[in-house]
C-alpha positions as CSV (number, residue, x, y, z in Angstrom):
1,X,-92.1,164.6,107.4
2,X,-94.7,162.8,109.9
3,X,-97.1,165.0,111.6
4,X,-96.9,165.0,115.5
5,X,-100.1,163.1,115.6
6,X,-99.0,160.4,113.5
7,X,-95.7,160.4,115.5
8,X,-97.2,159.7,118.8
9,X,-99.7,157.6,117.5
10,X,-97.1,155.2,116.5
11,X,-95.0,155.5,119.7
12,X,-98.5,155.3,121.3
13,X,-98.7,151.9,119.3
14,X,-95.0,150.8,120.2
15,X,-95.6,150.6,123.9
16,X,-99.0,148.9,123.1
17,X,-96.9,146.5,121.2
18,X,-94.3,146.2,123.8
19,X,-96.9,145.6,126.6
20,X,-98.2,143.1,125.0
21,X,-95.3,141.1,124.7
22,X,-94.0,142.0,128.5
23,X,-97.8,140.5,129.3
24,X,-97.2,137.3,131.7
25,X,-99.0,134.1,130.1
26,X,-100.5,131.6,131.9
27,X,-99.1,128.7,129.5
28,X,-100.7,125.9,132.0
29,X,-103.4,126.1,133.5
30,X,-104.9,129.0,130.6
31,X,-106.0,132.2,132.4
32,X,-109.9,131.7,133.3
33,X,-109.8,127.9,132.9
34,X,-110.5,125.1,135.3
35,X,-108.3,121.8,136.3
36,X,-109.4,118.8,137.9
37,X,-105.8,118.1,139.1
38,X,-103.3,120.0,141.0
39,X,-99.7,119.9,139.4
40,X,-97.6,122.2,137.6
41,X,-98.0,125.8,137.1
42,X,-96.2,127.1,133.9
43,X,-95.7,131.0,133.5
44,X,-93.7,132.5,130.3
45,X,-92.8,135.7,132.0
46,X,-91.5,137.6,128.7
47,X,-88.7,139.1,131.0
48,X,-85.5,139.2,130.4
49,X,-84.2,141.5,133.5
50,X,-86.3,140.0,136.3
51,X,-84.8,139.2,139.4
52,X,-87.8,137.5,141.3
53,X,-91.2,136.6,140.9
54,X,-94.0,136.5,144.0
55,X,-97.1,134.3,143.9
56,X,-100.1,134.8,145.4
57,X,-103.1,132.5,145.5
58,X,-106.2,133.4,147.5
59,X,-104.5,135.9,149.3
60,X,-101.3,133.5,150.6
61,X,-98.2,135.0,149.2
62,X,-94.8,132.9,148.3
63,X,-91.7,134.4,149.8
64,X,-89.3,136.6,146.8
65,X,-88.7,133.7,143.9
66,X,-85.1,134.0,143.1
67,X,-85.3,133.7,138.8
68,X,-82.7,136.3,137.7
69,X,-79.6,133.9,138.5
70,X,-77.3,132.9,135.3
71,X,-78.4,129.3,136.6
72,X,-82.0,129.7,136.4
73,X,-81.7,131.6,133.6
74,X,-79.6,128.7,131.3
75,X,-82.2,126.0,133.2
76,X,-85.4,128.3,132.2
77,X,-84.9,131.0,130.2
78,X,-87.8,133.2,131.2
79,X,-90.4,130.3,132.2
80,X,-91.5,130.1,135.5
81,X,-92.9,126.6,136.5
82,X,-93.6,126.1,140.1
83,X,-96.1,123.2,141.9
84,X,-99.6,124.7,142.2
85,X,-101.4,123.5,145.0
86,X,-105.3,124.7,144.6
87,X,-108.4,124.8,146.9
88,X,-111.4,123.7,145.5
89,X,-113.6,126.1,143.7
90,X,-112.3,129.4,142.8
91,X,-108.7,130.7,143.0
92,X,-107.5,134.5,143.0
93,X,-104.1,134.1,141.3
94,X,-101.9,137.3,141.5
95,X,-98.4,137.0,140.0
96,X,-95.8,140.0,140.4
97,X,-92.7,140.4,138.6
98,X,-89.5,142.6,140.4
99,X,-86.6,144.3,139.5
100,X,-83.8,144.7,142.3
101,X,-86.3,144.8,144.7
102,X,-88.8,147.4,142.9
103,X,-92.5,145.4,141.3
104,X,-92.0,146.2,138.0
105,X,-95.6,144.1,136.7
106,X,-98.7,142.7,138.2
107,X,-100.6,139.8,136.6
108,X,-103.7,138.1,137.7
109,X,-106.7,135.6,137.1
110,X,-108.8,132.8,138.5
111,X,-108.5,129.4,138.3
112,X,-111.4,126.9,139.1
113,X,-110.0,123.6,140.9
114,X,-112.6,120.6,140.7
115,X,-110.7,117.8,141.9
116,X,-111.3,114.6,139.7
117,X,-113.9,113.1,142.3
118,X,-115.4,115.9,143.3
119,X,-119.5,116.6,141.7
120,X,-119.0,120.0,141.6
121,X,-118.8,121.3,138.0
122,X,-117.2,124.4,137.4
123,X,-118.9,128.1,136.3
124,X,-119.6,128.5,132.7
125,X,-116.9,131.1,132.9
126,X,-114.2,128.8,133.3
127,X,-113.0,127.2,129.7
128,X,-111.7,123.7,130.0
129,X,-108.1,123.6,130.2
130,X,-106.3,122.0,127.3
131,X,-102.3,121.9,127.2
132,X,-101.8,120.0,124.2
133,X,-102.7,122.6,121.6
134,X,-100.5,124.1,119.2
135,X,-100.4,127.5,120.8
136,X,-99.4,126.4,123.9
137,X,-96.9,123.6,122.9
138,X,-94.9,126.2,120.6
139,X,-93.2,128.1,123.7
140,X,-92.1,124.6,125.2
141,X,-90.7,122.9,122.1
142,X,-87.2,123.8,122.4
143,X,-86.8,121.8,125.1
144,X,-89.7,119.5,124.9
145,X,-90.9,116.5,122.4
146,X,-93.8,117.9,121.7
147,X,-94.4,115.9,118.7
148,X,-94.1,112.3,120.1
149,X,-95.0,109.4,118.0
150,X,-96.1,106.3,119.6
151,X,-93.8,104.0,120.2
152,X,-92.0,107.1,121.8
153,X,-95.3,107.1,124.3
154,X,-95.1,103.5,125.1
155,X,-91.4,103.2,125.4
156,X,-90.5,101.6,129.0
157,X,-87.7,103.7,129.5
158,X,-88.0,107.0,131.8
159,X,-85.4,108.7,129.6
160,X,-87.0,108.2,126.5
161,X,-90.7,108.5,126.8
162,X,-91.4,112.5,126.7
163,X,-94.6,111.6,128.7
164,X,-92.7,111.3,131.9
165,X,-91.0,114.5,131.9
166,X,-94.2,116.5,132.7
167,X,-96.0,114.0,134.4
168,X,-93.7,112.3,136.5
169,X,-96.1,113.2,139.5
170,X,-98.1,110.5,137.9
171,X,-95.9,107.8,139.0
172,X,-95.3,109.4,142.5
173,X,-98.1,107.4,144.3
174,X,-98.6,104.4,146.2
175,X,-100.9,102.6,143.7
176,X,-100.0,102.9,140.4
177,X,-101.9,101.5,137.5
178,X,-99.4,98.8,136.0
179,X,-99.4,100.8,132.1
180,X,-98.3,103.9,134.2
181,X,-95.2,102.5,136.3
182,X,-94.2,101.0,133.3
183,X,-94.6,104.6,131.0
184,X,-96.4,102.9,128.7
185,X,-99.1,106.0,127.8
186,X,-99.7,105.1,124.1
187,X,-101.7,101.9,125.6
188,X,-104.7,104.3,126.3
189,X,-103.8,107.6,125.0
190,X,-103.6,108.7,121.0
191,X,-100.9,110.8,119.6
192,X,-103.4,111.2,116.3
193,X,-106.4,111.8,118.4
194,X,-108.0,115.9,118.4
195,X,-107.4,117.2,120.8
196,X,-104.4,115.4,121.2
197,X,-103.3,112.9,123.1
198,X,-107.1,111.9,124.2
199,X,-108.2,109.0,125.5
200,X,-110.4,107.3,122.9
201,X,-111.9,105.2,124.9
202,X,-113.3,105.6,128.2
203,X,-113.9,103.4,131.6
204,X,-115.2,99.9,131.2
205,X,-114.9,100.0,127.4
206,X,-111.2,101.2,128.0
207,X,-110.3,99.1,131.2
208,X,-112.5,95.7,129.9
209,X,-109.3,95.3,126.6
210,X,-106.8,94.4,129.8
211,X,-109.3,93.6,132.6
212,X,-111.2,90.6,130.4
213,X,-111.4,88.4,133.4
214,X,-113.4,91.6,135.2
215,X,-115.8,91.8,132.9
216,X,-116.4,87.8,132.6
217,X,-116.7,87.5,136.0
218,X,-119.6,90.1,136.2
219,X,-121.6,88.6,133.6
220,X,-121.8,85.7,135.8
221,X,-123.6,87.7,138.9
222,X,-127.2,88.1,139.7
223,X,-126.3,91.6,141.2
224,X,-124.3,94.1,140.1
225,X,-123.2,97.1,141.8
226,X,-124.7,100.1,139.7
227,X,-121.6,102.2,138.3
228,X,-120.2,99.2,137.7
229,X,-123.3,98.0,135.5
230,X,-123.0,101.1,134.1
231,X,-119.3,100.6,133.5
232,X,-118.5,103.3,134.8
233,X,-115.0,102.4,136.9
234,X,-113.3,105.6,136.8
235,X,-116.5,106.9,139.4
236,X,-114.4,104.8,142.1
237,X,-110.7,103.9,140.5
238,X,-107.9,106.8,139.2
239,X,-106.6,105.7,136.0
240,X,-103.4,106.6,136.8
241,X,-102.7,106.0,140.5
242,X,-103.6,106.9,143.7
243,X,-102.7,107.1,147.6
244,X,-105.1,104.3,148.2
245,X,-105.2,100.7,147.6
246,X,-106.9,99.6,144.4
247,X,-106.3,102.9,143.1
248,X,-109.9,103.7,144.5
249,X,-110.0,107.8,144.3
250,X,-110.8,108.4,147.9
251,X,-110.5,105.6,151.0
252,X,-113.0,102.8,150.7
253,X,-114.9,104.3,153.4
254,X,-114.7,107.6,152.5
255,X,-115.7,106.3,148.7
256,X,-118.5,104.3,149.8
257,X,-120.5,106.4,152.3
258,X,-120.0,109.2,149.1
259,X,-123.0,108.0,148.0
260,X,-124.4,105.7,150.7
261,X,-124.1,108.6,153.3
262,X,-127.4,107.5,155.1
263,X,-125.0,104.5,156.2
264,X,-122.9,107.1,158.6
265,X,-126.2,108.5,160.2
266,X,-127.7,105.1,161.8
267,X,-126.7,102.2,163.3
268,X,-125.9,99.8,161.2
269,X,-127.1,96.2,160.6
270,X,-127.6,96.1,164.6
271,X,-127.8,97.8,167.7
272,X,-125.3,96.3,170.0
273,X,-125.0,97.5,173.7
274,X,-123.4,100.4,173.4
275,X,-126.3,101.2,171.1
276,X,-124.3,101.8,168.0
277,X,-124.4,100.2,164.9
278,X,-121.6,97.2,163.5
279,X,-118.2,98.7,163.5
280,X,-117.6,100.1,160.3
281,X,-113.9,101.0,161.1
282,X,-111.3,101.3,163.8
283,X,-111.7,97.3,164.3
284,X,-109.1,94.6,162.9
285,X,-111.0,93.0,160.1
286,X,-111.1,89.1,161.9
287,X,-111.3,87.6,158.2
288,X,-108.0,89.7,156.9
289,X,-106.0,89.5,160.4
290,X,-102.8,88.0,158.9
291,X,-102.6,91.0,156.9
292,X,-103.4,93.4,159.6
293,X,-105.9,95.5,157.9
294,X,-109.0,97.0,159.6
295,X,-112.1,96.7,159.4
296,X,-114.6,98.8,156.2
297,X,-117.2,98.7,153.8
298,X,-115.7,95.6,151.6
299,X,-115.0,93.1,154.6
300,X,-118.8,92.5,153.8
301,X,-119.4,93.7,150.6
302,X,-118.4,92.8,147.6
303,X,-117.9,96.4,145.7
304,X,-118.3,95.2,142.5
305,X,-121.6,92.7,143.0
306,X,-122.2,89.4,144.0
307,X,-124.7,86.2,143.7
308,X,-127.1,88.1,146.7
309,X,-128.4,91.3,147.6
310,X,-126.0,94.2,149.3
311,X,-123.2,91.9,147.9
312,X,-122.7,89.9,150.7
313,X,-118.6,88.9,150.3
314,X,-119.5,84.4,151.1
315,X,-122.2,84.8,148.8
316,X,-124.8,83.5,151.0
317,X,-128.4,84.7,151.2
318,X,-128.9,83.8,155.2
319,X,-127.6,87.0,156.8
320,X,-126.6,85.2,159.9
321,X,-123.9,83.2,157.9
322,X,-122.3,86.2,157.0
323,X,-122.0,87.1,160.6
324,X,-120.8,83.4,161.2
325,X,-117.4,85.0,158.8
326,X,-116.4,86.4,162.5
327,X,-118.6,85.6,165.3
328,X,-118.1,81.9,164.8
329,X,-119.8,80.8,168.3
């Protein structure tokens, strides 16, 4: 016969192991990690009599998340996956589970957002996050490829690339980089690579095996605009997509004075009556007025480089006949 210690040792080691499995996991992004993206926001809940779950991030709470319905239940078992949307730096994430009404389980933990353009780096505390692992591709496997090969990554066919399910939001942009609005993800990522699915190759040594002409082009300047001598095109352009044209990660104006924030503080080129500097916006650009589009940075500048100095778009060393591009009298 067991003692009464060893009994309640081992009920005391039942509910331990029972905990353990009700635990909520933070399938993507990891508990304590950092993202440079916002996008899904994956929970295995380990509940099967929940009725609603409750999100919280930085103190703003969701409204009672239905997730006890035989419908939500067939679609997602006992997954939660909802679109995160994060402010940058640190983010208090509280998640509580209920029961008819009653909380029944409070989970928490921070996650560090540093959007893709953004400088800042996050706290040493903050692990990189990494989806593609085996640990964390086991729980979605039943309903995911998870093993995709690569002609399954470049297949042009929504249905059939397992990519797309997951990163449809991808696709959902203005701009999108042609290999991503056609699925075709094995061109640049490797199903064989560790961790997988990385990129092997990065910026100009990537972009230059489909953007030859590019890189032909800039051999023949005098002047070259430094991250792009450094090849370093992802520092302006989204691989993927974005909201702005040329898939530039923030608009041109926005991008450029980034780094040439000096620009913003001081009239510019001249002082004209009003005492301010050249327009550098708000104006219709008078060389691109069929198209309507207004006045920035590159209706001068050539972003990439050019035969002259400040990349001057005609090219021409006399300053005045770049101002002769508009004011023609």
């Amino acid at each position: 016969m067991l003692k009464r210690s060893t009994v309640a040792l081992l009920l005391s080691l039942l509910l331990l192991a029972s905990s353990v499995q009700a635990a909520v996991e933070f399938v993507y992004p990891a508990a304590s990690s950092w993202v440079n993206r916002t996008g899904h926001m994956i929970l295995k809940l380990n509940q099967i009599d929940l009725t609603a779950v409750r999100v919280t991030v930085n103190g703003v709470a969701s409204e009672l998340i239905d997730v006890g319905s035989p419908e939500y239940r067939k679609l997602f078992q006992d997954f939660f996956v909802a679109q995160a949307i994060w402010d940058e730096g640190r983010n208090q994430l509280q998640v509580d589970l209920f029961n008819g009404g009653q909380k029944i389980e409070t989970a928490a933990t921070e996650i560090y957002y540093t959007p893709a353009e953004s400088k800042r780096q996050a706290p040493p505390e903050f692990v990189a996050n990494v989806m593609h692992v085996p640990e964390k591709e086991r729980p979605c496997a039943a309903c995911h490829n998870m093993k995709a090969s690569a002609d399954q990554m470049s297949s042009n066919s929504e249905k059939s690339n397992p990519c797309f399910g997951c990163h449809r939001k991808l696709v959902n942009v203005k701009y999108v980089h042609g290999p991503v609005g056609t699925y075709s993800c094995g061109y640049c990522h490797s199903s064989n690579s560790n961790p997988k699915y990385k990129v092997l190759k990065r910026n100009a040594t990537l972009c230059n095996q489909c953007h030859a002409d590019m890189a032909q082009a800039l051999k023949k300047r005098k002047f070259v605009h430094g991250p792009v001598e450094a090849g370093l095109c992802e520092a302006c352009h989204d691989a993927h997509g974005s909201q702005n044209e040329s898939q530039l990660i923030k608009p041109i104006n926005e991008l450029c004075l980034s780094c040439h924030g000096h620009i913003a503080k001081q009239a510019h080129v001249v002082r004209t009556t009003t005492g301010e500097g050249h327009p550098l916006k708000g104006k219709p650009d008078p060389v691109k007025k069929v198209s309507g589009k207004e006045m920035t940075c590159i209706s001068c500048h050539n972003p990439h480089g050019g035969q002259v100095r400040y990349f001057f778009v005609n090219n021409a060393e006399d300053r005045m006949l770049l101002c002769q591009m508009c004011h023609n009298k």
